[in-house]
C-alpha positions as a LaTeX table, in Angstrom:
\begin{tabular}{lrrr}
\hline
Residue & $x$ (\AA) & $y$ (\AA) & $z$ (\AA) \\
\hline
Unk1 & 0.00 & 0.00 & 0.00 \\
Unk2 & 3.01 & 2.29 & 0.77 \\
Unk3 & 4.55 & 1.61 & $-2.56$ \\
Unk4 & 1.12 & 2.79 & $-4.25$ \\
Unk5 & 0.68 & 5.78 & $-2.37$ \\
Unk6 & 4.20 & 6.70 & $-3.01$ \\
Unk7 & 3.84 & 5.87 & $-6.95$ \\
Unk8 & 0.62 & 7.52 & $-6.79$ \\
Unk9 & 2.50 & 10.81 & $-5.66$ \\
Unk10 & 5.55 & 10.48 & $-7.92$ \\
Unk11 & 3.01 & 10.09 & $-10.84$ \\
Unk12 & 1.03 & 13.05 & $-9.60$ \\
Unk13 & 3.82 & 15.31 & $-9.39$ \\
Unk14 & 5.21 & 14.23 & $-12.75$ \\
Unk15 & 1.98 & 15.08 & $-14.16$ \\
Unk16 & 2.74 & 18.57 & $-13.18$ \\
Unk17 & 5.75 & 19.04 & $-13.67$ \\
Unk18 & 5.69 & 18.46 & $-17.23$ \\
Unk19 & 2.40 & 20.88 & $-17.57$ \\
Unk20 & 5.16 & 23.21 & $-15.68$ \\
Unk21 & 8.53 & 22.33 & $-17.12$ \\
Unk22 & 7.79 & 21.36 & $-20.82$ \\
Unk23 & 6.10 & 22.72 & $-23.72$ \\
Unk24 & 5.73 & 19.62 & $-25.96$ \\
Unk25 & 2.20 & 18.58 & $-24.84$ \\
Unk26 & $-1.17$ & 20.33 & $-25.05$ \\
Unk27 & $-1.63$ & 21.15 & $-21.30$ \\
Unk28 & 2.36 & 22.20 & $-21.43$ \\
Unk29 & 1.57 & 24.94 & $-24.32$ \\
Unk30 & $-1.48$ & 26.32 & $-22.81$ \\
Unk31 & 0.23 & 26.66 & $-19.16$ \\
Unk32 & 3.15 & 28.03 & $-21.26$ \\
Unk33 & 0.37 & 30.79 & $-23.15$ \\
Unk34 & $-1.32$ & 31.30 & $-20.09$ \\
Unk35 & 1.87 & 32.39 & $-18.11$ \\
Unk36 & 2.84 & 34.68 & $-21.30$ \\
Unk37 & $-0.43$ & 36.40 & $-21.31$ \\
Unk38 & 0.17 & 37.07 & $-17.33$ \\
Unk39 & 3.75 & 38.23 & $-17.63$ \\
Unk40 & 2.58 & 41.12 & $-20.70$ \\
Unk41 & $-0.40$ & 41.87 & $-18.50$ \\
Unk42 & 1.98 & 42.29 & $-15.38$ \\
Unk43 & 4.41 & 44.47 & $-17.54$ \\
Unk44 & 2.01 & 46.55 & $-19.13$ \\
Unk45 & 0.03 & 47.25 & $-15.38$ \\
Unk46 & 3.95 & 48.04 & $-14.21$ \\
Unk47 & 4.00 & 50.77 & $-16.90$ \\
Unk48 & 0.78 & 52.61 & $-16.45$ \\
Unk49 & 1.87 & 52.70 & $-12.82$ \\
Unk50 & 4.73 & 54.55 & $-13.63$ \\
Unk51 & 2.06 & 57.22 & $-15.10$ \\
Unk52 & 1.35 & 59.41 & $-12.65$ \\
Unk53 & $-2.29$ & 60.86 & $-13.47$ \\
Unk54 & $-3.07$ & 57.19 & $-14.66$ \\
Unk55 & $-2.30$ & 56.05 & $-11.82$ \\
Unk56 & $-4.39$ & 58.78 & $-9.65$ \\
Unk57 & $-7.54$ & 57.85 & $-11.98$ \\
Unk58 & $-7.30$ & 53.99 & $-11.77$ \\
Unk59 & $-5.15$ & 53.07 & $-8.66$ \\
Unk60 & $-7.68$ & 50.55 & $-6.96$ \\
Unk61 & $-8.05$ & 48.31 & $-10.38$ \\
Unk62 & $-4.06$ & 48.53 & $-10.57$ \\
Unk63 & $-3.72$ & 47.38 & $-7.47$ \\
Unk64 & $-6.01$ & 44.62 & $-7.45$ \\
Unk65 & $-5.36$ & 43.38 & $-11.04$ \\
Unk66 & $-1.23$ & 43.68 & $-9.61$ \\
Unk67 & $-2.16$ & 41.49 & $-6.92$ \\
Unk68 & $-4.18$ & 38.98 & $-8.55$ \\
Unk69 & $-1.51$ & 38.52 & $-10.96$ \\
Unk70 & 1.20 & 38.24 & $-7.72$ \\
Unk71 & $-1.13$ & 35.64 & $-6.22$ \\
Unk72 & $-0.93$ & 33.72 & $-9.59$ \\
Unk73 & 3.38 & 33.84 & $-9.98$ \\
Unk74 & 3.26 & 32.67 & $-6.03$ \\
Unk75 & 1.46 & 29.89 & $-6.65$ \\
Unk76 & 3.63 & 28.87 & $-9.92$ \\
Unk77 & 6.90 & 29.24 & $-7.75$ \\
Unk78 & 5.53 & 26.97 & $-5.15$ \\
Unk79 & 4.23 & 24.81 & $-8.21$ \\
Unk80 & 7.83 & 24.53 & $-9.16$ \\
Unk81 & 9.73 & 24.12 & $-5.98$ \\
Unk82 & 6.98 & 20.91 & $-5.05$ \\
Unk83 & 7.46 & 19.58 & $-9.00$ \\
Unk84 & 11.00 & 18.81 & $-8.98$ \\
Unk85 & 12.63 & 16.65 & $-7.05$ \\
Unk86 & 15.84 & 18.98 & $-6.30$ \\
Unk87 & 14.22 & 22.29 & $-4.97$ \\
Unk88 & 17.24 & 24.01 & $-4.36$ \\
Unk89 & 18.50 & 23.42 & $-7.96$ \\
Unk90 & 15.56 & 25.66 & $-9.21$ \\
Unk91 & 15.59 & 28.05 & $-6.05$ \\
Unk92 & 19.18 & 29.24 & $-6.93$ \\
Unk93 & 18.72 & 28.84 & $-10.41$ \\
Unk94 & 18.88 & 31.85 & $-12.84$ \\
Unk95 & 15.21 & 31.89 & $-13.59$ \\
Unk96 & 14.69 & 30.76 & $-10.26$ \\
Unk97 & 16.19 & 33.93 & $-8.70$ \\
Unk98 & 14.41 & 35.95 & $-11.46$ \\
Unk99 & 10.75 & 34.78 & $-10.47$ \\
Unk100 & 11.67 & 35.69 & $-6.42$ \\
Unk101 & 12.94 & 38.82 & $-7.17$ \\
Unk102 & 10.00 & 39.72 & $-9.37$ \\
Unk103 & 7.05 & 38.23 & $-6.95$ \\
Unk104 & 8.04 & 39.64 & $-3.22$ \\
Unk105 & 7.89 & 42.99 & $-4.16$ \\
Unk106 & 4.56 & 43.62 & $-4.07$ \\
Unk107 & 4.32 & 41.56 & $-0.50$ \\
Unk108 & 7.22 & 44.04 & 0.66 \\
Unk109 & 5.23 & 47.19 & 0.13 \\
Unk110 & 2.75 & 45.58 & 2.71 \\
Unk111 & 5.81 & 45.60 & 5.49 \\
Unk112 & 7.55 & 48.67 & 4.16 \\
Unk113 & 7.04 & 52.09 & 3.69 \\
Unk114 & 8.32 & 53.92 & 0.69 \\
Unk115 & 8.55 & 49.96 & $-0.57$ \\
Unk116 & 6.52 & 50.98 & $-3.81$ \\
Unk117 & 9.43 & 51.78 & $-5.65$ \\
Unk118 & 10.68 & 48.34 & $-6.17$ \\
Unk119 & 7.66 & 48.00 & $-8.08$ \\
Unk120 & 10.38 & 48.28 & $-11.01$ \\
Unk121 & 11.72 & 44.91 & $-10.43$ \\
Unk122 & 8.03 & 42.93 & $-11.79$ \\
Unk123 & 9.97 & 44.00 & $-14.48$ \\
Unk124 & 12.16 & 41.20 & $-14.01$ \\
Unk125 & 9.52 & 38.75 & $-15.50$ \\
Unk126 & 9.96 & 39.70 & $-19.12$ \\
Unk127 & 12.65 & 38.02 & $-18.60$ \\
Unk128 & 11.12 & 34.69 & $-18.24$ \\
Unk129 & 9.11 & 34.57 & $-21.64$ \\
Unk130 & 12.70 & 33.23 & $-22.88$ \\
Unk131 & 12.16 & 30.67 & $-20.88$ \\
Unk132 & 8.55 & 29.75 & $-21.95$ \\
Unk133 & 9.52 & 30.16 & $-25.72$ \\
Unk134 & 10.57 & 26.82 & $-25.43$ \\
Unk135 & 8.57 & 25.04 & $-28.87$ \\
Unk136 & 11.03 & 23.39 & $-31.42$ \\
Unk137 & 11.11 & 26.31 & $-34.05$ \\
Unk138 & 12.31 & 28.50 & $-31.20$ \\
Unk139 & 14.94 & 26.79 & $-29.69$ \\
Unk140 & 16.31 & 25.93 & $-32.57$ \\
Unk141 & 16.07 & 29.65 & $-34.09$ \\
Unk142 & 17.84 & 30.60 & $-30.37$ \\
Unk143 & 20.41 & 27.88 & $-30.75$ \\
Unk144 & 21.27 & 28.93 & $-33.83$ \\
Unk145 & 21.75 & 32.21 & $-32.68$ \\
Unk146 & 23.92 & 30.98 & $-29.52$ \\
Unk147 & 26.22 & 29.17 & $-31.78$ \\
Unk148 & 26.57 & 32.00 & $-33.92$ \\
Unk149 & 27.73 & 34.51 & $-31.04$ \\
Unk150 & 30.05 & 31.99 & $-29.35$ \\
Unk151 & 32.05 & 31.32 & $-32.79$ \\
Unk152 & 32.25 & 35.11 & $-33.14$ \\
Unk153 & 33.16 & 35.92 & $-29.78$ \\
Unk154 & 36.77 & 36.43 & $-30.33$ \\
Unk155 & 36.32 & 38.48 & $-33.35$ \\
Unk156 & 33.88 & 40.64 & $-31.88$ \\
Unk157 & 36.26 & 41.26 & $-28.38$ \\
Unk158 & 39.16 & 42.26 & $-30.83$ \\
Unk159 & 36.78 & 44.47 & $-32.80$ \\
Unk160 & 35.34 & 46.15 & $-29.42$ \\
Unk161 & 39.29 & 46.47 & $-28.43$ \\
Unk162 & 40.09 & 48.19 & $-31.25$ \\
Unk163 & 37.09 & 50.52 & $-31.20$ \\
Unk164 & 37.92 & 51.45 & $-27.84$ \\
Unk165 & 41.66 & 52.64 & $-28.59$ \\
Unk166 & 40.55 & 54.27 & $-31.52$ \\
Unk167 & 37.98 & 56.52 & $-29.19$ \\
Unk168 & 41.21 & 57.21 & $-26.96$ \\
Unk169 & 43.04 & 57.99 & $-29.98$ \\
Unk170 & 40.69 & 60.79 & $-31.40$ \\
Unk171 & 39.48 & 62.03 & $-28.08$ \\
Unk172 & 42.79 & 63.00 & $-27.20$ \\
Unk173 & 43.09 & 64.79 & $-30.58$ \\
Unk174 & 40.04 & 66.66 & $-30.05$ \\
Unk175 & 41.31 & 67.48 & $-26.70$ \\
Unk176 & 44.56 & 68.97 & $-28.03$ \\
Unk177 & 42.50 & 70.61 & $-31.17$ \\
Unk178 & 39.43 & 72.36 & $-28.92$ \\
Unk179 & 40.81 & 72.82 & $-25.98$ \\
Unk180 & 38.91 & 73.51 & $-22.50$ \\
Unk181 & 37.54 & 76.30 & $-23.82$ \\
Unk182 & 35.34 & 74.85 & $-25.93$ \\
Unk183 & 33.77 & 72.42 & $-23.54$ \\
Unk184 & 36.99 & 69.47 & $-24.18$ \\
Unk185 & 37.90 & 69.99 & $-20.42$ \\
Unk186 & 39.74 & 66.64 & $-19.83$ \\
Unk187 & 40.75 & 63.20 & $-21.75$ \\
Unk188 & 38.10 & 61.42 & $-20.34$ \\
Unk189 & 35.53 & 63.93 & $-21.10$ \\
Unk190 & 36.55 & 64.47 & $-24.80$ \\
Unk191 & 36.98 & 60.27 & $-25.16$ \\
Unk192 & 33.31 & 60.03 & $-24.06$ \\
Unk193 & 32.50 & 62.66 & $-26.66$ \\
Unk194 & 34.08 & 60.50 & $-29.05$ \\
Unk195 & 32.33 & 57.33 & $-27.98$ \\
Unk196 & 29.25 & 59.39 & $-28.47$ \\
Unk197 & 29.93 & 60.81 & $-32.03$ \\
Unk198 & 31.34 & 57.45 & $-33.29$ \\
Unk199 & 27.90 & 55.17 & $-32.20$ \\
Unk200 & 26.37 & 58.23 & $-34.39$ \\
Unk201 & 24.43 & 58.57 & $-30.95$ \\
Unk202 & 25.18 & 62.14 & $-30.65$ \\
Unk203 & 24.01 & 63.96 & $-27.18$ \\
Unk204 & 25.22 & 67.24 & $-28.18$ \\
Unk205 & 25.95 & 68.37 & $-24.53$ \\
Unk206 & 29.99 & 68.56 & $-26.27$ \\
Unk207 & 30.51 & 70.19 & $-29.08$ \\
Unk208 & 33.46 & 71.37 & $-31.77$ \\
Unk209 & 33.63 & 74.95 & $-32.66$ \\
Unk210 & 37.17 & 75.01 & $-34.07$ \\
Unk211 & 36.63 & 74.04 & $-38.43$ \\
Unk212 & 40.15 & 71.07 & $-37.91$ \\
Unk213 & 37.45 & 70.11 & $-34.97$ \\
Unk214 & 34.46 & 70.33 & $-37.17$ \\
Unk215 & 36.43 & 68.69 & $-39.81$ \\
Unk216 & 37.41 & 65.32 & $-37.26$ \\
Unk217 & 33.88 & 65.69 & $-36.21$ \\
Unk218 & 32.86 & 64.62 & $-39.63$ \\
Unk219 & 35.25 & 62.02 & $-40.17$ \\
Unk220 & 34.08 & 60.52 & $-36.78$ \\
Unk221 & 30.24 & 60.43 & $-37.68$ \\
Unk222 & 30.88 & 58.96 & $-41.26$ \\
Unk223 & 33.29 & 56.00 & $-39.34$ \\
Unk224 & 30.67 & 55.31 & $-37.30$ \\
Unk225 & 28.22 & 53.71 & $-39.58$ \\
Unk226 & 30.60 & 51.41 & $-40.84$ \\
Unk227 & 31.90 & 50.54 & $-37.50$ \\
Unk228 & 28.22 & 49.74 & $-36.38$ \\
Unk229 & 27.83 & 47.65 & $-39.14$ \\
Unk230 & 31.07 & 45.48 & $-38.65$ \\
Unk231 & 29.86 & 43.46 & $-35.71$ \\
Unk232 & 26.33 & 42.77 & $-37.41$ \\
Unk233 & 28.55 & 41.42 & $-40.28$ \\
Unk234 & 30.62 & 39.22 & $-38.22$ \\
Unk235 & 27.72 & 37.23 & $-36.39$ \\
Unk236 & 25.92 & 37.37 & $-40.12$ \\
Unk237 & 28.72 & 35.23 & $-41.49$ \\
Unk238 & 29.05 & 33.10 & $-38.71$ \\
Unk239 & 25.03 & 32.13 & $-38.83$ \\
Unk240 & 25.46 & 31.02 & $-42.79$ \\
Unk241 & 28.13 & 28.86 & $-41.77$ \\
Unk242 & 26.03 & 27.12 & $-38.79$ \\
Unk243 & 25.14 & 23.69 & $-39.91$ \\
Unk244 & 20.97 & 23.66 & $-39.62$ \\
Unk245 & 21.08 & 19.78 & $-39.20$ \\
Unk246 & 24.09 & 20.14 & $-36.28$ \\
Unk247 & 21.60 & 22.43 & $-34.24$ \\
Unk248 & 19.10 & 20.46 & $-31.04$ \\
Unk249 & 15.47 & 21.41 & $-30.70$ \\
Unk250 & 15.07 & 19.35 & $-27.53$ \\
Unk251 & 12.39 & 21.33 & $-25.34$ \\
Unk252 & 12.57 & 18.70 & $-22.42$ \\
Unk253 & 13.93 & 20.05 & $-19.10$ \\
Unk254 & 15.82 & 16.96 & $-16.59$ \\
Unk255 & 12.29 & 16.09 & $-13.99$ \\
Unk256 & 15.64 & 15.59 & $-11.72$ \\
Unk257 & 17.56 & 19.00 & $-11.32$ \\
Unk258 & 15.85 & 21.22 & $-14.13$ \\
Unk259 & 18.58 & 21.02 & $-16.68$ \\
Unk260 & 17.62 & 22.29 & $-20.48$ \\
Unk261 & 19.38 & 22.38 & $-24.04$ \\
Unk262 & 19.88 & 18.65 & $-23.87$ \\
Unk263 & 20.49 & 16.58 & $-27.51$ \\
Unk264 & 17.49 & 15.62 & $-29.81$ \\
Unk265 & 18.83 & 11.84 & $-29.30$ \\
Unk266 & 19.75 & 11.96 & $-25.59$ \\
Unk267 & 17.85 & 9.34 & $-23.09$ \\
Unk268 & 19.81 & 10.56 & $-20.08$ \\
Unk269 & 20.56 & 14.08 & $-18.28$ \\
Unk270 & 24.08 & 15.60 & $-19.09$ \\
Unk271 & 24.65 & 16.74 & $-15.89$ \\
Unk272 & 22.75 & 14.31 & $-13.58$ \\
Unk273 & 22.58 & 11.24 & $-15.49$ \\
Unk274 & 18.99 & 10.90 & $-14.80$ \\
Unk275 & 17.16 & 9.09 & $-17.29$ \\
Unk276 & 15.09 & 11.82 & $-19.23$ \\
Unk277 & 11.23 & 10.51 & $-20.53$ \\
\hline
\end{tabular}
């Protein structure tokens, strides 16, 4: 009888953790919808907060709707932490840290004062609809992706190295050609102009006034496109040269210690070795 019970409870919580967990059955994808529709709704209620005469004309709905929503991403925590069989592994997980941080706020402004402004943090739980994008065609778009950035990683860290010294270079030319007079009052401050004028983001709190200043000005702006371009170029290449067939579109997560991004062909966890179903 205690053998029953206990497979009776092991089946039970199976049952939801892969409703919880994994997106490759029915009640899976509508969980997985369900909690998307939430997280926009809790986003777009953080927002109009942030609006103050909004927020005067419609505080009691936001509060409730902001609550009802908390009571709903409590409940899916605790979901989780009962579903798997290593509660600590999800606890201190990434996303695990990311769905704390983004529930107690709201249950701190009850013990707090002046608590309100942490409000910002629900934020936090865009974060999680990477997590829930987890059908085939998306993980395999993301891994693609992945792949892509980690073979051009190198390239891209010798690129950002060079972009760097070049902004020293021409902000201490800019220094030397303006001057403090004309708002170049230090290195720094004239190599932050420059990182400014070469992204083509352009502030205009710094300006030249000298025409050799003008003239490096101009120079600087027209670099700057093709700078921006380079590192689009670089991943670019690298995704063309990503093998399609080479890339996994497993969705299942290890029932064991929460583990993803395991092999289309693999029967057993990478890092646990329990046997995935």
């Amino acid at each position: 009888m205690k053998d029953q019970k206990q497979s009776k409870n092991n089946s039970w919580k199976y049952r939801l953790y892969e409703i919880i967990y994994e997106a490759d059955t029915n009640a899976g994808k509508i969980f997985d919808v369900i909690l998307l529709i939430a997280i926009l709704a809790s986003i777009l209620l953080v927002m109009l907060e942030s609006v103050e005469s909004f927020d005067v004309k419609y505080h009691t709905f936001l509060d409730i709707s902001e609550w009802i929503i908390t009571i709903l991403f409590s409940i899916e925590y605790i979901l989780r932490i009962i579903s798997i069989k290593k509660p600590l592994k999800y606890i201190f997980s990434f996303y695990g840290i990311i769905d704390l941080l983004s529930t107690i706020p709201k249950y701190l402004s009850l013990l707090f004062i002046g608590s309100h402004h942490l409000a910002a943090l629900r934020a936090l739980r865009l974060l999680r609809v990477f997590r829930i994008l987890k059908l085939a065609r998306y993980v395999g778009a993301a891994n693609r992706l992945s792949v892509a950035l980690k073979a051009s990683k190198a390239k891209i860290a010798v690129f950002l190295f060079f972009v760097m010294i070049l902004c020293i270079i021409l902000g201490t030319i800019m220094y030397m050609v303006e001057g403090e007079e004309n708002g170049f009052t230090s290195i720094p401050t004239s190599v932050y102009w420059a990182i400014v004028t070469l992204t083509t983001v352009g502030y205009g709190d710094i300006a030249p006034h000298t025409p050799f200043g003008q003239f490096i000005a101009s120079i600087i702006m027209i670099l700057g496109y093709g700078i921006i371009a380079i590192p689009t170029g670089i991943v670019t290449s690298e995704m063309t040269k990503t093998n399609l067939n080479a890339i996994d579109t497993n969705t299942q997560s290890c029932s064991n210690c929460a583990k993803e991004k395991h092999k289309d062909d693999a029967e057993y966890c990478y890092n646990c070795g329990h046997k995935l179903k």
